[in-house]
N, C-alpha and C positions, 0 to 999 in steps of 0.2 A: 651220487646225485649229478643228473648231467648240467650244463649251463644251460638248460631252457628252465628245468627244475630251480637250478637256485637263482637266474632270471626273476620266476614264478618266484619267487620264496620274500627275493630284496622288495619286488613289487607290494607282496601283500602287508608286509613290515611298515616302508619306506612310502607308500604312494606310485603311481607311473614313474616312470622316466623318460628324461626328454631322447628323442632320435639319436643324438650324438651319443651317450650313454649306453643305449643297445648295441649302437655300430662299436663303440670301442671293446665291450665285450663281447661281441661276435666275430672280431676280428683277432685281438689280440690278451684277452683272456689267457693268463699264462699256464692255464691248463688244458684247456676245449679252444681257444680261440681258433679261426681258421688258419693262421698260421703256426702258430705253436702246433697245430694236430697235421702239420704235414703238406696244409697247401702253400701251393709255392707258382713260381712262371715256372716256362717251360716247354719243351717238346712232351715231354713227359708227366707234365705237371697239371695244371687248372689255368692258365692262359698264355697266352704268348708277346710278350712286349721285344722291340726295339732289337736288344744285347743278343733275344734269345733265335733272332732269325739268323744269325750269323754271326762271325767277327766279324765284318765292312762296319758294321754301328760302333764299336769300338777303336776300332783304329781310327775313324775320322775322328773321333772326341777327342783320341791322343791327338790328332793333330789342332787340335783345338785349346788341348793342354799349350800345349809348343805354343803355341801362338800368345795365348795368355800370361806364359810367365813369362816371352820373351817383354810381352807389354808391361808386366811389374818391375821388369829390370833383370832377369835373368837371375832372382836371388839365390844361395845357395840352398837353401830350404824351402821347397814349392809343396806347402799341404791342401790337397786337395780331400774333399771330403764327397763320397759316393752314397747319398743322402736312400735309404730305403734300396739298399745293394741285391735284398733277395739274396738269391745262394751264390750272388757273384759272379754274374755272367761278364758285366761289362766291365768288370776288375779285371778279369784272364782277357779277354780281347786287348783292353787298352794296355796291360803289360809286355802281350805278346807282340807287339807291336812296336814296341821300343821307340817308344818318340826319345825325343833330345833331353827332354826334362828328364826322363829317367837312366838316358845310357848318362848323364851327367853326374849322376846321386845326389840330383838335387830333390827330386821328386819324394813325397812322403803320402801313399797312396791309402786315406783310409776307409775301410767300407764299412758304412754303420747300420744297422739293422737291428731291430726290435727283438725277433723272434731268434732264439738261442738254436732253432733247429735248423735255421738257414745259414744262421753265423756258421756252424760247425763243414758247411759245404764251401766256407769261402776259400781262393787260393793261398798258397804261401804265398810271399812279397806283398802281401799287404796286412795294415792295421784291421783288427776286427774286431769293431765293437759295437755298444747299446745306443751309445748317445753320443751326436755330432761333437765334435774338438769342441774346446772353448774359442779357439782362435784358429781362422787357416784362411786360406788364399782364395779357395773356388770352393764352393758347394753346388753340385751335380744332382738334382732329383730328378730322375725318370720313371715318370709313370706312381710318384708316390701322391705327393697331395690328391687326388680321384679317391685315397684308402686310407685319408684320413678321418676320423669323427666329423661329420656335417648334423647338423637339423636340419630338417625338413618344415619349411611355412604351406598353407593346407589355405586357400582361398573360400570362405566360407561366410556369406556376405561382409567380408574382410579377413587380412590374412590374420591366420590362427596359426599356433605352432602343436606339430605333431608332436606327441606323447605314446609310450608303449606302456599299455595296461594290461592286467591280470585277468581273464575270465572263462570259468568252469574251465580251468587246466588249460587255456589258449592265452596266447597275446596276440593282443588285439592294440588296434587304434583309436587313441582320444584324441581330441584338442582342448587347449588353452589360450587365454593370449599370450602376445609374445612379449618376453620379459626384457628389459632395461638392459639385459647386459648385450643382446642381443639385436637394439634398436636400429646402430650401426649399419648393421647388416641388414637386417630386412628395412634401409633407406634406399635399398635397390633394387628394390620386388615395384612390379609396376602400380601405378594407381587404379587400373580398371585391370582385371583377368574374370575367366568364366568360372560361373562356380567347379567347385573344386581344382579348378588350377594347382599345381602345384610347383615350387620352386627351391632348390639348398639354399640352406645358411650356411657357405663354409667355415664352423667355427676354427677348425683343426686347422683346415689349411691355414688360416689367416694367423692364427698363433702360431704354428710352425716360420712362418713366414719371419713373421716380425721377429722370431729369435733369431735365426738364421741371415737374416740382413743385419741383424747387429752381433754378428761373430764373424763372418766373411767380407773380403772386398768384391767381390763377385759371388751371384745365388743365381745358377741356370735352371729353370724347372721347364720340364720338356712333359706335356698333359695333352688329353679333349679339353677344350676349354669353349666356354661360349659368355655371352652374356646375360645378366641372371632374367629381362624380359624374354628373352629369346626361348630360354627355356625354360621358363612359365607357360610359353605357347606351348609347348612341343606336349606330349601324352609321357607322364612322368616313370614309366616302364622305358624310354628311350635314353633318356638319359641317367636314371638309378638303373644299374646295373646289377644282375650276381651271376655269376660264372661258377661251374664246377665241372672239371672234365673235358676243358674246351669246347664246353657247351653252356649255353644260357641255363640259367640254374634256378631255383624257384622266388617267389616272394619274398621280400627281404625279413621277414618276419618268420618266415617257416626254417628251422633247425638253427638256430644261430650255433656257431661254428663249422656247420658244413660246407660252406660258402662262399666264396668273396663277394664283398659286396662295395661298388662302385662308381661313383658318378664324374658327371661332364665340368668341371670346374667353374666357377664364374670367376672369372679372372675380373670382372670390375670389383666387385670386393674384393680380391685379393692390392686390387690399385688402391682405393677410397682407402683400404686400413694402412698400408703402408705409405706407397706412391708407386704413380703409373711405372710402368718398366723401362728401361732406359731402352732396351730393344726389344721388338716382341715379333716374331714372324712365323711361319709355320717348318715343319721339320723339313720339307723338302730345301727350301729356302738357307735353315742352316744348316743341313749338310755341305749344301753347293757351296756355301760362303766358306767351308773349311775343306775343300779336295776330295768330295766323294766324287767327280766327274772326272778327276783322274784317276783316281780309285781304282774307279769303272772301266774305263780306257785300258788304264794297265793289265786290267784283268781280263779284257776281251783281245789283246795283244798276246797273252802269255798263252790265252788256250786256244789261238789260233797257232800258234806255233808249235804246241803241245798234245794238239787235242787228237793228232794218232798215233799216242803212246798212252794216253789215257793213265799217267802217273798223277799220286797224289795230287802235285801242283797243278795238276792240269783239272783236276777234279774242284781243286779249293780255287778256281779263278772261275770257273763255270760255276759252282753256283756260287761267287762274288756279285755275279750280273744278275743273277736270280735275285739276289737280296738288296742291291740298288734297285731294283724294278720296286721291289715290295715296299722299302726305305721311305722312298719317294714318291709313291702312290697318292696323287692328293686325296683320293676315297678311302683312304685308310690311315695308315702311319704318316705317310707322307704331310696330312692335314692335320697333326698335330700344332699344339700353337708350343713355341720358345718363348719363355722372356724369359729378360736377363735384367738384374739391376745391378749396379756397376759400381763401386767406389760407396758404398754403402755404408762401410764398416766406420766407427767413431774415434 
């Protein structure tokens, strides 16, 4: 039975279920979900984030590591946690890279991930596991809360919350109102939108959240993020997302698990349920603040010296420049938003 089938099956038993509920099982269903069935980042994968345009996104985090534990005091034991790792790209960049914290042995590098088929492509020298530490130093998410469980609020001469229902063998879309546990959150859906506006509840993220600042002294999540009136305006295909194949992928409703499926974050609710971020700026912003502009530099130094021998090194500094262009893109990666909340932990 595929997971649309027994989808179809919980629905007719149980009633709808709210949006968050489909997304968790169309993403991470441990049998069909789109991860468990082989989607993943990547050159070769279903999308391309950050780690996966090159090492340069890695080595600056190392140097970002160095930076941070030099600011905890340089403790003999720095665990960092690499929150939603994927198959590990930005584990092998930041090791290959040898910052201080790790040529020290103090570094404890763990990469946590959901899905057992991506755990199994992570590097050696590091931890790999299901579930963040109970306790560490830095938690790193790139590009995870956007694929966490969200609801969807549905503007219908007021906001109503999306439901996935059962009909003649399709799922389809109800609404209901939106319930108590949820009130929270849609306290940041605007007062006036047009009909059918549409806007996330991020439940996932916001849970995630909240455990995550009470296990670490530092939680960086590097996302698209906006504010949730903002994208109420926008046309809700723009910021709900699904990707497959490096390409825009269908309705979020059609094949669950073939899919990713992923939105624009509202970082005011992730602020209102915890607290605002102690720093929040965009990706171009914190690379520069941790040495991609020398990076850079270095690498247009090395393949200018290099570049009529055209060895490896001279290959791997040329595109180093390629991958700061993209990095830093403010129309792309570059506009990323960073927050960081600092000193968190109890």
């Amino acid at each position: 039975m595929s997971l649309a089938e027994r989808l179809a099956d919980r629905i007719r038993t149980d009633g709808p279920v709210r949006f968050s509920a489909f997304v968790e099982a169309a993403l991470y269903d441990e049998r069909e979900g789109f991860y468990a069935s082989g989607g993943r980042a990547g050159r070769h994968g279903d999308f391309l984030t950050s780690p996966e345009v090159g090492p340069l996104f890695g080595a600056v985090v190392a140097r970002a590591l160095d930076a941070w534990w030099r600011a905890a005091g340089s403790p003999a034991e720095f665990v960092v946690a690499d929150a939603g790792a994927g198959p590990g790209a930005m584990a092998r960049a930041v090791l290959a890279s040898r910052p201080d914290v790790s040529e020290s042995g103090a570094l404890r590098y763990v990469a946590v991930e959901r899905a057992a088929t991506q755990r199994e492509r992570h590097p050696a020298g590091v931890e790999s596991v299901a579930e963040l530490p109970m306790t560490c130093h830095v938690i790193v998410a790139n590009e995870l809360l956007d694929n966490l469980a969200f609801d969807v609020a549905v503007h219908d001469g007021g906001w109503r919350l999306a439901h996935v229902d059962e009909h003649a063998g399709r799922l389809v879309e109800v609404l209901s109102p939106i319930p108590d546990d949820l009130a929270a959150l849609a306290a940041h859906l605007p007062a006036q939108a047009r009909h059918g506006a549409r806007a996330p509840l991020a439940s996932g993220a916001v849970a995630w959240l909240a455990d995550a600042t009470a296990r670490a002294a530092r939680v960086v999540v590097l996302d698209y993020m906006a504010p949730t009136d903002e994208l109420a305006g926008r046309a809700w295909r723009d910021w709900l997302r699904t990707y497959r194949d490096h390409e825009r992928g269908d309705h979020p409703l059609s094949g669950p698990g073939s899919q990713d499926i992923t939105i624009d974050v509202p970082l005011d609710q992730l602020a209102g349920a915890v607290r605002p971020p102690d720093v929040a700026r965009t990706q171009a912003a914190f690379l520069a603040a941790h040495g991609i502009g020398d990076l850079v530099t270095e690498g247009k130094r090395l393949w200018a010296e290099r570049a009529h021998i055209g060895d490896l090194a001279a290959m791997k500094m040329r595109s180093r420049l390629r991958e700061g262009d993209a990095l830093t893109d403010p129309d792309g990666l570059g506009g990323f938003t960073v927050a960081e909340w600092v000193q968190v932990a109890p």
